[in-house]
C-alpha positions as CSV (number, residue, x, y, z in Angstrom):
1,X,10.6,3.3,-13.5
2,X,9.4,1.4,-16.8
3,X,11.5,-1.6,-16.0
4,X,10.3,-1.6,-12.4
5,X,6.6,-1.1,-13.1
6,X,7.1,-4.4,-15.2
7,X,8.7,-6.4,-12.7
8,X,6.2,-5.5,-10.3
9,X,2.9,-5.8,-11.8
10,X,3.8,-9.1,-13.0
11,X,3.9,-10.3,-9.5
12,X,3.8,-9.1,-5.7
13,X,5.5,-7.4,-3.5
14,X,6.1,-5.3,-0.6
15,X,5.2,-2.3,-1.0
16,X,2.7,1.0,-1.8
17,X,-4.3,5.7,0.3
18,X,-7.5,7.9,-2.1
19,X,-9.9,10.4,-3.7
20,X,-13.4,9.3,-1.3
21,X,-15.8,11.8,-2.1
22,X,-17.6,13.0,0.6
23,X,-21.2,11.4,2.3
24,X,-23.6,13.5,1.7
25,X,-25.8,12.6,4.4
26,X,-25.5,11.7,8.2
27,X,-26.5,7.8,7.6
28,X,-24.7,5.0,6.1
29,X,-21.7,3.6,5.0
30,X,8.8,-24.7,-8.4
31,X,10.6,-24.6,-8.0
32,X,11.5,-26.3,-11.7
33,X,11.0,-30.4,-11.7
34,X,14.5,-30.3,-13.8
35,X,17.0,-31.2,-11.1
36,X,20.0,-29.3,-11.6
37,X,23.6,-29.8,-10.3
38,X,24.2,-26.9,-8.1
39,X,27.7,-25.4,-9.0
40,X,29.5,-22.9,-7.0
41,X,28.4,-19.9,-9.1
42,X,24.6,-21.0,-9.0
43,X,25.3,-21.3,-5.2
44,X,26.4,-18.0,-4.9
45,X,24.2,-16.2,-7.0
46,X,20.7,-17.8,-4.8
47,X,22.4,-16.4,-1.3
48,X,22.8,-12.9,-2.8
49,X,19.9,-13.0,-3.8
50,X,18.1,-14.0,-0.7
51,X,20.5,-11.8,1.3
52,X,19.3,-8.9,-0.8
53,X,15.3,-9.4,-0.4
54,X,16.3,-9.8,3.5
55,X,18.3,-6.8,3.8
56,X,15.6,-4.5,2.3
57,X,13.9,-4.1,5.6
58,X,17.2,-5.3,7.9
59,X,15.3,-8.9,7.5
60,X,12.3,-7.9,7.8
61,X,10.4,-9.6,4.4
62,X,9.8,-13.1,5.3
63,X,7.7,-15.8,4.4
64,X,4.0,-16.0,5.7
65,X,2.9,-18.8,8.0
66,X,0.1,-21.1,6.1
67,X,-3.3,-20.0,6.2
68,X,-2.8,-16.7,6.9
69,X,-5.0,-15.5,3.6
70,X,-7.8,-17.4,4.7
71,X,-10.3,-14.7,5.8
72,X,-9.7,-13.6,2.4
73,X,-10.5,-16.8,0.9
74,X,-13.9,-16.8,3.4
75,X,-14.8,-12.6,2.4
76,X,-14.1,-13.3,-1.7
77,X,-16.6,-16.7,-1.4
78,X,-19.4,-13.8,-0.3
79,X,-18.2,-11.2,-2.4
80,X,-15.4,-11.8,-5.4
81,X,-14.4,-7.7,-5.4
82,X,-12.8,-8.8,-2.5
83,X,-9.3,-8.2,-2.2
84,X,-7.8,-8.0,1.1
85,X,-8.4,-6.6,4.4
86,X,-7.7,-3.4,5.7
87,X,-7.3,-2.2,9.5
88,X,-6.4,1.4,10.5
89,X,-3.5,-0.2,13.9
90,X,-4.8,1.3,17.1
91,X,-8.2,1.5,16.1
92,X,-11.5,-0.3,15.7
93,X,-11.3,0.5,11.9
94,X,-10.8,-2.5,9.9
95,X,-13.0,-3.7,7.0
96,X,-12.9,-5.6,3.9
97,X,-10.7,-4.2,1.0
98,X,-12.5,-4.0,-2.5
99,X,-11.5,-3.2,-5.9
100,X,-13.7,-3.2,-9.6
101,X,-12.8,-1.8,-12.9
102,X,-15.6,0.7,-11.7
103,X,-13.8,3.3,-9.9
104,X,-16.7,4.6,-8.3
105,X,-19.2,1.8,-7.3
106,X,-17.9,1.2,-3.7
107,X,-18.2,4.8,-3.3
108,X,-21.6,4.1,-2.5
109,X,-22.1,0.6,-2.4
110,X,-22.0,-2.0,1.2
111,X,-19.5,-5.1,1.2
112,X,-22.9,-6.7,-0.3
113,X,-23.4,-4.4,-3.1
114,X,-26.4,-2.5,-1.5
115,X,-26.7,1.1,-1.6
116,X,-24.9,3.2,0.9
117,X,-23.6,6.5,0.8
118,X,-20.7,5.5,3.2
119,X,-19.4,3.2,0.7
120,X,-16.0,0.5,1.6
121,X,-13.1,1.3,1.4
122,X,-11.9,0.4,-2.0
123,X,-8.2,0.1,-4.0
124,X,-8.2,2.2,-7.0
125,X,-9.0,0.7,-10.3
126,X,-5.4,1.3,-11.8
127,X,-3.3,-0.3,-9.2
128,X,-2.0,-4.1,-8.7
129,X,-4.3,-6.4,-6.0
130,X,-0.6,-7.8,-4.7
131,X,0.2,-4.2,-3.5
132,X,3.0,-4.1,-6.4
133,X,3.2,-0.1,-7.3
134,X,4.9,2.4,-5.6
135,X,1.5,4.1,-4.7
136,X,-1.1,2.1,-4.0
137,X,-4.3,4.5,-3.5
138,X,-7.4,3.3,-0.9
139,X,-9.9,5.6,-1.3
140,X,-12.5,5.6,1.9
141,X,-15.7,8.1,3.2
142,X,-14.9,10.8,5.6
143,X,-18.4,11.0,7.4
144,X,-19.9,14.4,8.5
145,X,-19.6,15.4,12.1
146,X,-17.2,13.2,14.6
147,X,-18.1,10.0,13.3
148,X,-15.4,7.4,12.6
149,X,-16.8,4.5,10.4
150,X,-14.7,4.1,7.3
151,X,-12.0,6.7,7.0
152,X,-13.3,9.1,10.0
153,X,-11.0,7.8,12.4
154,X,-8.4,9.8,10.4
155,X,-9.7,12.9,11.2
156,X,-7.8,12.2,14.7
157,X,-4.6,11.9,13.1
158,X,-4.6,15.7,12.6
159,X,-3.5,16.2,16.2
160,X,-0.4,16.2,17.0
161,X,-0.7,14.5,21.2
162,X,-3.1,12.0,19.3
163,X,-0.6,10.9,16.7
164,X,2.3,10.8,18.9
165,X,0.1,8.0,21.0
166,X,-0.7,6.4,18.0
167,X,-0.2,3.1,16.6
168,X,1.0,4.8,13.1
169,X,0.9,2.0,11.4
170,X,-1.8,0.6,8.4
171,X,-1.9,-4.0,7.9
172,X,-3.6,-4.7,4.2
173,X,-3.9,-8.5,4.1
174,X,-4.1,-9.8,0.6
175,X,-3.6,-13.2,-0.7
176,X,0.0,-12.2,-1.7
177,X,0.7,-11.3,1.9
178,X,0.6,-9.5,4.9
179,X,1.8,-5.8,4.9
180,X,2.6,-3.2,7.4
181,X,2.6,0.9,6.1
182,X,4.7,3.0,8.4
183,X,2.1,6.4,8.6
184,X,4.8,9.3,7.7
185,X,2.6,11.8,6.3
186,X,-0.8,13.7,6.5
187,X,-1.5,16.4,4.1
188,X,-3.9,18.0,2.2
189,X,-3.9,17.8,-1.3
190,X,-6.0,19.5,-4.1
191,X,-8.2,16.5,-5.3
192,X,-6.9,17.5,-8.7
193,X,-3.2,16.9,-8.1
194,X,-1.7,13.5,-9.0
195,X,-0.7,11.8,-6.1
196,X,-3.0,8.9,-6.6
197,X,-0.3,8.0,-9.5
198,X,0.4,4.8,-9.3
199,X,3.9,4.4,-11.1
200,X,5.9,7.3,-11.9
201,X,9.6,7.2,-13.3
202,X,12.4,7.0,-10.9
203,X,13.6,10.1,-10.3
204,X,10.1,11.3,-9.9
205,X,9.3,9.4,-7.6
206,X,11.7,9.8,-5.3
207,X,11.2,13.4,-5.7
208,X,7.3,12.9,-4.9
209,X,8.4,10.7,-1.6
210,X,10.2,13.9,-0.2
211,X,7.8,16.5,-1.5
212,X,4.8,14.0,0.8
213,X,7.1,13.6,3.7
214,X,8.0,17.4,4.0
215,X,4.7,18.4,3.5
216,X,3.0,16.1,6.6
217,X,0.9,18.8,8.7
218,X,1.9,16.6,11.8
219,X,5.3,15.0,12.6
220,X,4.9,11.1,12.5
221,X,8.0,10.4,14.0
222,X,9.5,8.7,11.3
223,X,13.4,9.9,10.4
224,X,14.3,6.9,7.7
225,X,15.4,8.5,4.3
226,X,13.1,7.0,1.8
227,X,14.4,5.9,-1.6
228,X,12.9,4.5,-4.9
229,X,12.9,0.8,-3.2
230,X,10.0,2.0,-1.1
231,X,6.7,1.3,-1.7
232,X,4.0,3.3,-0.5
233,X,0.2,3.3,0.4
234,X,-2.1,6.4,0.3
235,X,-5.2,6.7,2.4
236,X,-7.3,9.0,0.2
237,X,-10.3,10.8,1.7
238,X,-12.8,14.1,2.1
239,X,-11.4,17.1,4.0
240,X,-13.1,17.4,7.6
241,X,-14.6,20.9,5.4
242,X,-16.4,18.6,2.8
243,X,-14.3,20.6,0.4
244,X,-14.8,19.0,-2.8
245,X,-11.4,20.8,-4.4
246,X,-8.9,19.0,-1.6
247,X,-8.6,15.5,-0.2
248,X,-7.0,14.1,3.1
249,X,-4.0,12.1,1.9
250,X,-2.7,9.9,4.8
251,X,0.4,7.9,3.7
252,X,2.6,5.2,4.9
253,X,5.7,3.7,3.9
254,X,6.2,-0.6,3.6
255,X,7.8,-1.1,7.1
256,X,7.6,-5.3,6.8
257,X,5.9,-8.1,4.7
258,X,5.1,-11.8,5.4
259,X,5.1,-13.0,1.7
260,X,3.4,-16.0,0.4
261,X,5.8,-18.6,-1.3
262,X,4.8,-16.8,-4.9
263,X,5.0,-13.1,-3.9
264,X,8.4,-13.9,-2.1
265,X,10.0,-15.3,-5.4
266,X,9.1,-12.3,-7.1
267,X,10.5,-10.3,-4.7
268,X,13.8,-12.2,-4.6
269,X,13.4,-11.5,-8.4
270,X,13.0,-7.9,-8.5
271,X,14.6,-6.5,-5.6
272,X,18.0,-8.1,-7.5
273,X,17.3,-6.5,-10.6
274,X,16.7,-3.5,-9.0
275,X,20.0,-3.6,-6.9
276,X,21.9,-4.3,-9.9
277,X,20.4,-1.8,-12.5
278,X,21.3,0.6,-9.6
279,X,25.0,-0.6,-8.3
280,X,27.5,2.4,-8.9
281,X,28.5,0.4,-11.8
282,X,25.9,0.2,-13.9
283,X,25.0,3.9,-12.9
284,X,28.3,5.0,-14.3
285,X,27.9,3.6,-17.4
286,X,24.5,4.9,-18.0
């Protein structure tokens, strides 16, 4: 996935939650300005290519209406970790999205960078602000007891009448875009295994995307076959145990995007390269 990791990082995309550790205590939380003749070929070339960014989701990447980053813009003026905006669909969970090359410091640190034990949730250190990887890893606080601040509400996702009422769906706003995660699995994980990977190659990745899907201790309802394209997001917290060997890993699949004019080019730009490293063509050959 070398050539795709490349692609991606350099720009945005659809996409791809998180190793919380657990709260100890029962408080807290141009288009180019050379004009060029259009010929036939150059013609053809630009509506395959938008008709294969629009068929990835059966049309369902588009372009984002203006000003729809801008309580981004507002959140980042207050605190520059900022990166996006994350809301659990169906629920009152929704918070600011941070990231620093610190892996740890919004473990226990507030959106103003006071301590608190329960932390915000946070986008691990290795993976791309624009949502790029295949596995993008949020890492959030599973309180003690029933509370649901932060990453408790997922605790209800282990039942199966509560998740078939569910929304089952995750929206991370970044200024890239607006993205919607299909929830397909919940598992647990030993905190030691490595599915907070970000980019994997190819063939193990797809591998890893039926290994999570088969091994979801509830049935999400979702039948789609999920291939390399895809591009996932992991919800990473604390066992409802406080087990420190095993994490909740809550995942969802990219369902639909609203891209801004940038993050849309690069996906035009990738998901072509991608279709045509893969036609049965080039396969043979390799």
């Amino acid at each position: 996935m070398q050539k795709a990791k490349h692609y991606f990082i350099v720009g945005t995309l659809v996409l791809s939650l998180f190793l919380a550790a657990c709260s100890k205590g029962e408080e807290q939380q141009t288009e180019s300005s050379v004009e060029v003749e259009p010929s036939e070929v150059t013609e053809t070339t630009e509506e395959t290519t938008k008709e294969v960014v629009t068929s990835l989701y059966d049309g369902r990447i588009t372009r984002a209406a203006e000003g729809f980053d801008q309580k981004i813009v507002e959140l980042r003026e207050q605190n520059a970790d900022t990166i996006g905006w994350i809301s659990i669909d169906g629920t009152e969970n929704e918070y600011p999205l941070m990231q620093t090359e610190d892996n740890e410091f919004y473990l226990l640190h507030d959106f103003d960078k006071e301590d608190l034990p329960l932390g915000m949730p946070y986008l691990d250190a290795s993976n791309s602000p624009w949502m790029t990887d295949q596995n993008s890893v949020i890492y959030g606080h599973m309180p003690y007891g029933e509370r649901t601040m932060k990453f408790g509400v997922l605790r209800y996702y282990k039942d199966q009448d509560y998740v078939d009422d569910a929304a089952k769906t995750v929206t991370i706003t970044t200024n890239s875009g607006i993205y919607v995660y299909r929830l397909f699995s919940l598992h647990t994980v030993s905190a030691y295994a490595p599915y907070r990977d970000a980019n994997v190659p190819e063939d193990e990745y797809v591998q890893f995307l039926q290994e999570t899907k088969a091994a979801s201790e509830v049935d999400f309802h979702f039948d789609r076959e999920l291939t390399a394209k895809d591009r996932i997001v992991t919800l990473s917290t604390c066992t409802t145990e406080h087990d420190d060997d095993y994490r909740i890993a809550v995942v969802g699949v990219l369902e639909k995007a609203q891209l801004s004019p940038e993050a849309f080019a690069t996906a035009e730009e990738f998901y072509a390269s991608f279709d045509q490293e893969n036609s049965p063509v080039q396969a043979e050959a390799k």
